[in-house]
C-alpha positions in Angstrom: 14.5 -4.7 12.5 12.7 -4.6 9.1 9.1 -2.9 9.5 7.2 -4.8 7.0 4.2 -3.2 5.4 1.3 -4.8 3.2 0.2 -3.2 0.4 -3.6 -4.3 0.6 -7.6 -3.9 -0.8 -9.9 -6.4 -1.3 -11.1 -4.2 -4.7 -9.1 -4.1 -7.2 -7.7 -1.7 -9.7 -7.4 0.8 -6.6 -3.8 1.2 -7.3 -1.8 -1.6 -5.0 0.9 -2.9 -7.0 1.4 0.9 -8.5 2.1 1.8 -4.5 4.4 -1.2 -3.5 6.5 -0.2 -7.0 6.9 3.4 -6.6 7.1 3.5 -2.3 9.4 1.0 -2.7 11.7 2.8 -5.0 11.0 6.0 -3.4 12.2 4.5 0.5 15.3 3.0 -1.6 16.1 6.8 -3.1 15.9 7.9 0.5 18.5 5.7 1.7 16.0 3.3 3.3 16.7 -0.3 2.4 14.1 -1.9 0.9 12.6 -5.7 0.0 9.6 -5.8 -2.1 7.6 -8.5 -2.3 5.5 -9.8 -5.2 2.8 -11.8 -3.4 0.3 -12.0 -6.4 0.4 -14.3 -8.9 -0.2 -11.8 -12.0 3.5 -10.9 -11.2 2.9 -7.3 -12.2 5.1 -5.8 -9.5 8.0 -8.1 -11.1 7.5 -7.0 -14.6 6.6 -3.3 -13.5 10.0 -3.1 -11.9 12.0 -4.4 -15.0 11.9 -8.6 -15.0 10.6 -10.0 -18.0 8.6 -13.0 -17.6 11.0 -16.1 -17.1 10.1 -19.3 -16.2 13.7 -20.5 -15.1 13.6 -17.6 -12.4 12.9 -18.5 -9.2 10.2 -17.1 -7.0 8.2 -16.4 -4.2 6.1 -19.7 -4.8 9.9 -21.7 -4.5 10.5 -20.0 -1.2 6.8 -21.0 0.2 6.4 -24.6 -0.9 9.9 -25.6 -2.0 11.6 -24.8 1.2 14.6 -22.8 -0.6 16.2 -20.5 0.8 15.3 -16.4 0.0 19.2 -15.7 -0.5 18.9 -17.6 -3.8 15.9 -16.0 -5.1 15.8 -12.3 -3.8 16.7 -10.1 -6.7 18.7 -7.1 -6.9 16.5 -4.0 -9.2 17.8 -1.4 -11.1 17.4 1.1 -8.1 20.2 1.0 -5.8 19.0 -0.5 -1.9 15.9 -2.0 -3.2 15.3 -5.8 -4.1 12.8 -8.0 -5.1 11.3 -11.2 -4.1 9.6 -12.3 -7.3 6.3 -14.1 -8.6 5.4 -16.0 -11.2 2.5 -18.1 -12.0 3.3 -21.1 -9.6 1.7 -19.1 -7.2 -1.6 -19.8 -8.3 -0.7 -23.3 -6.6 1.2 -22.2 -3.4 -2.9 -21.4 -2.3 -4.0 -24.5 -2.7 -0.7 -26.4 -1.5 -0.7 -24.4 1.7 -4.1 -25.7 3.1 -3.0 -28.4 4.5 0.0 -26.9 5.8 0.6 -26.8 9.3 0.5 -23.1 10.4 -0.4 -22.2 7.2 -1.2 -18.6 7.7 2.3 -18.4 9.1 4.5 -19.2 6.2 5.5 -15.8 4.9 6.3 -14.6 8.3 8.5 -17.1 9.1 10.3 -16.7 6.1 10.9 -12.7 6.6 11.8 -13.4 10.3 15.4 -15.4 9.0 16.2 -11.7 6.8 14.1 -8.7 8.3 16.9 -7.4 9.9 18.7 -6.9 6.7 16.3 -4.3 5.7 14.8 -1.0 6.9 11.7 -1.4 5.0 9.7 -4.7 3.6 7.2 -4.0 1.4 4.5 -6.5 0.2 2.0 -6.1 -2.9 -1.0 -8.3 -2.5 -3.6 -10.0 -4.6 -6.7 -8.3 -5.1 -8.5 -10.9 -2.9 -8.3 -12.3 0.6 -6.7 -16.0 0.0 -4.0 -17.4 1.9 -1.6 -15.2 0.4 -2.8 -12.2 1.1 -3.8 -13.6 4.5 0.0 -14.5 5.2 1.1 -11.2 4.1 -1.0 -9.6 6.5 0.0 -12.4 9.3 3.5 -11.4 8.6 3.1 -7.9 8.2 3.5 -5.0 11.3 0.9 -2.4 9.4 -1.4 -2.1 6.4 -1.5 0.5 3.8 -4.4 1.2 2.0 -4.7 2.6 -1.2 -8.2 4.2 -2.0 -9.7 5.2 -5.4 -11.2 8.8 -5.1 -14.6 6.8 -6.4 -17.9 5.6 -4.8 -17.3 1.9 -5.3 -13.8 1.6 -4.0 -15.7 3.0 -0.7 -17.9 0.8 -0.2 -15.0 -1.8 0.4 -13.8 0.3 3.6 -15.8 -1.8 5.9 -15.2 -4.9 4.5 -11.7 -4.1 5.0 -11.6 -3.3 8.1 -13.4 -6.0 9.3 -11.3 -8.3 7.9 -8.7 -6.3 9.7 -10.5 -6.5 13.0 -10.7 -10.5 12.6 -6.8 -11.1 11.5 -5.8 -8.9 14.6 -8.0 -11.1 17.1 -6.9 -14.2 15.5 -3.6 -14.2 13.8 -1.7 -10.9 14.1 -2.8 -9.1 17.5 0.0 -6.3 16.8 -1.4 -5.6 13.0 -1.5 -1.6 12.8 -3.0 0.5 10.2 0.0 2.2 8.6 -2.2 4.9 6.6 -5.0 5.3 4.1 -3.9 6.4 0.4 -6.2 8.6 -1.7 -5.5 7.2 -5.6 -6.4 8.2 -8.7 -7.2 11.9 -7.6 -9.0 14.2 -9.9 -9.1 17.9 -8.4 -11.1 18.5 -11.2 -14.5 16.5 -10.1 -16.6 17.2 -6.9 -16.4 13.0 -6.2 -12.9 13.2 -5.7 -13.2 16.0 -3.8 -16.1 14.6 -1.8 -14.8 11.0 -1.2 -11.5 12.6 0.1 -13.6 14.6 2.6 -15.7 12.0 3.9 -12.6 10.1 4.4 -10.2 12.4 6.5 -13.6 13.2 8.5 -14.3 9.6 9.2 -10.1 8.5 9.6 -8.4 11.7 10.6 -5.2 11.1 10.9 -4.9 7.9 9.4 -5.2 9.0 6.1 -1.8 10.3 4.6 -1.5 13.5 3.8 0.0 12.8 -0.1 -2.2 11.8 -2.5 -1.7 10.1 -5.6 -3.2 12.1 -8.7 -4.2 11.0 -12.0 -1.0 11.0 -14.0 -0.2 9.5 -17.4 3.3 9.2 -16.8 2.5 7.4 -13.8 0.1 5.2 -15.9 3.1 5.0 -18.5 6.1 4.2 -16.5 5.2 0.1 -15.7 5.1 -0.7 -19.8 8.7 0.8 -19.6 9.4 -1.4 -16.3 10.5 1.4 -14.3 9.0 3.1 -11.4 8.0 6.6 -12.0 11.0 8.5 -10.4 13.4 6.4 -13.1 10.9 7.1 -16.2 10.1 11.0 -15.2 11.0 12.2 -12.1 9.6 15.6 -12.7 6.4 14.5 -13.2 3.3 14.4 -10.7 3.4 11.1 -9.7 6.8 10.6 -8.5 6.1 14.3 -6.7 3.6 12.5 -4.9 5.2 9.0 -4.0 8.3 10.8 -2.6 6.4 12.9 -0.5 4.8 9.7 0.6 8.2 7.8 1.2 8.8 11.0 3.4 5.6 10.3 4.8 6.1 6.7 5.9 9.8 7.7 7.1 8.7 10.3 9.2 6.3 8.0 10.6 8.6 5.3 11.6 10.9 7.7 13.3 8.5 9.2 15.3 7.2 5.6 16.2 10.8 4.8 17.4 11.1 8.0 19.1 13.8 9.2 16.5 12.0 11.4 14.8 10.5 15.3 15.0 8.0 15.5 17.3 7.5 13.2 20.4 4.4 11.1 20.0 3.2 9.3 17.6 0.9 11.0 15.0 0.3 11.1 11.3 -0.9 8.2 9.3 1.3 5.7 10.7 -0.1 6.5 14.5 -1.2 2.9 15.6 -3.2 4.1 19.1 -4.6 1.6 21.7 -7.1 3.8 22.3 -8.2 5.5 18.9 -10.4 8.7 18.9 -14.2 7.9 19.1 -14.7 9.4 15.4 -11.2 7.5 14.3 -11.4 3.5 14.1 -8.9 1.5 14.2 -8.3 -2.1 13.0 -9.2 -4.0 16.2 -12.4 -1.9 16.1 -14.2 -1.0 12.9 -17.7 0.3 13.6 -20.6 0.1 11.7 -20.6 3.9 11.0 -17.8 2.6 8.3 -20.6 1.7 6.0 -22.7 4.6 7.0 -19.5 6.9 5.9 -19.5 4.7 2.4 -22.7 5.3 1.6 -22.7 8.7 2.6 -19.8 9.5 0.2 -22.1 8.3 -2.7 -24.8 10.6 -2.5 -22.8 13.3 -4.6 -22.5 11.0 -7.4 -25.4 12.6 -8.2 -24.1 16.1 -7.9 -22.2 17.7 -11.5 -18.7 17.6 -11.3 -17.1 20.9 -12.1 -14.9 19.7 -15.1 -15.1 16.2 -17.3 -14.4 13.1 -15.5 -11.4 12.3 -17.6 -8.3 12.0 -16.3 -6.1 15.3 -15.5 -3.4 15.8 -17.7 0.3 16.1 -16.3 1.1 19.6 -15.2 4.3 21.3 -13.3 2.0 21.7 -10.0 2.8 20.3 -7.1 1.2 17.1 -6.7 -0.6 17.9 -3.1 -2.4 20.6 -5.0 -5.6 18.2 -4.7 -5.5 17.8 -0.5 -8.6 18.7 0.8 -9.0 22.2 2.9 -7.5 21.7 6.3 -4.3 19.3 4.7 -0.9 20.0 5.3 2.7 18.8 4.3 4.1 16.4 6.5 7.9 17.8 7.3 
């Protein structure tokens, strides 16, 4: 069966729908076959994997509240074993339809339960906000990804997160995991990127991944060309660092189904019962998450050791940023 995996933050601009593009095309390189869904009504996962806007297309909103059937609107992309399930605009509506809905919050998942099994990976780019669509994509989802920006604001959201995690698993989706936190937007060059990524792996451990996503103009390019970043430059930094995480999230999987190296779960994907006292999990965020927040902020104050603009693309490897102590997953 499918593992289906949302892309989600309450903040936006933390790099969400850049994730669910490039993962997605990365699992699909790796011989994983892969469904990505466009759950947010900007549609910038459709048109950042190649489809113009088109208002004849058929999309995730006709699936939702038109009762058709996904076989007639799943897409097939320009990377071989990956295809999309579109948005458009309509989706806007789908919100306010669904209210009054029976089972509302478990629309999506009934959908992906009639074609999971055609897939080895589902993955789901939400909206920058915790509506109804979002809230069935985590309903239907078996773990969350989070993508983090190396700054002080996108911190201060941890909490909030996971809080909203905590509620969803005690009311909707008891088995809801946290597949892994991402570090984004990575700048070596400042101590706040430095710092934040510190007080995160000491506050999550293991559920951060080891990859992290650096500043990279050619990943900040590639979307206006409508290509993920292993189509438009493969050699470049970014697509390094999402096919390390695609190797990441693989690994994960198999050690979860008892296929893989090693013989327990671990890594970022590790979804314990019983987390570590220092590690929370979902079901049980603790206050210290806001403590850890603010505690990553006091070195705003502190002088970066180079400018705070973004790094320019080099030919180093793109884990060169991990914090002392990181390693490379196998």
């Amino acid at each position: 069966m499918g593992r289906i995996i949302a892309v989600a933050n309450q903040k936006g601009g933390v790099g969400k729908t850049t994730t669910a593009i490039n993962l997605s095309a990365s699992l699909a390189v790796a011989e994983q076959r892969t469904l990505l869904i466009d759950c947010d009504p900007q549609s910038n996962t459709t048109g950042g994997i190649g489809f113009p806007k088109d208002p004849a297309r058929r999309s995730l909103y006709n699936a939702l509240i038109l009762k058709e059937p996904l076989d007639r609107i799943i897409q097939k992309t320009q990377v071989e074993g990956l295809d999309l399930l579109p948005a458009d605009k309509n989706l806007v509506g789908a919100s306010v339809e669904l209210v009054n809905s029976a089972d509302r919050e478990f629309q999506l998942r009934m959908l992906l339960d009639t074609i999971k099994q055609n897939y080895q990976f589902i993955i789901i780019d939400c909206p920058p906000a915790l509506d109804l669509l979002t809230l069935n994509a985590l309903v239907a989802s078996d773990a969350v990804l989070v993508p983090i920006q190396c700054e002080y604001y996108a911190l201060e959201g941890v909490s909030e997160l996971l809080d909203t995690l905590m509620r969803i698993r005690r009311s909707l989706n008891p088995t809801l995991g946290i597949e892994g936190i991402l570090l984004t937007m990575y700048d070596e060059r400042t101590t706040l990127s430095r710092q934040v990524a510190a007080d995160l792996r000491s506050f999550f451990g293991a559920q951060v991944f080891t990859s992290v996503i650096p500043r990279n103009v050619r990943l900040a390019e590639a979307p206006s060309h409508g290509k993920p970043i292993i189509f438009y430059d493969i050699s470049s930094r970014g697509a390094e660092s999402y096919m390390q995480l695609a190797k990441e999230v693989v690994a994960n999987d198999q050690k979860r189904a008892g296929t893989g190296p090693g013989s327990t779960n671990s890594g970022a994907g590790a979804v314990s019962t019983e987390p570590a006292p220092t590690e929370p999990s979902a079901a049980e965020p603790t206050a210290n998450a806001a403590a850890a927040a603010a505690g990553a902020g006091t070195v705003s104050s502190s002088t970066p050791t180079a400018s705070d603009e973004p790094a320019a693309d080099s030919d180093s490897p793109a884990a060169d940023g991990l914090v002392s102590g990181g390693h490379r997953p196998d």
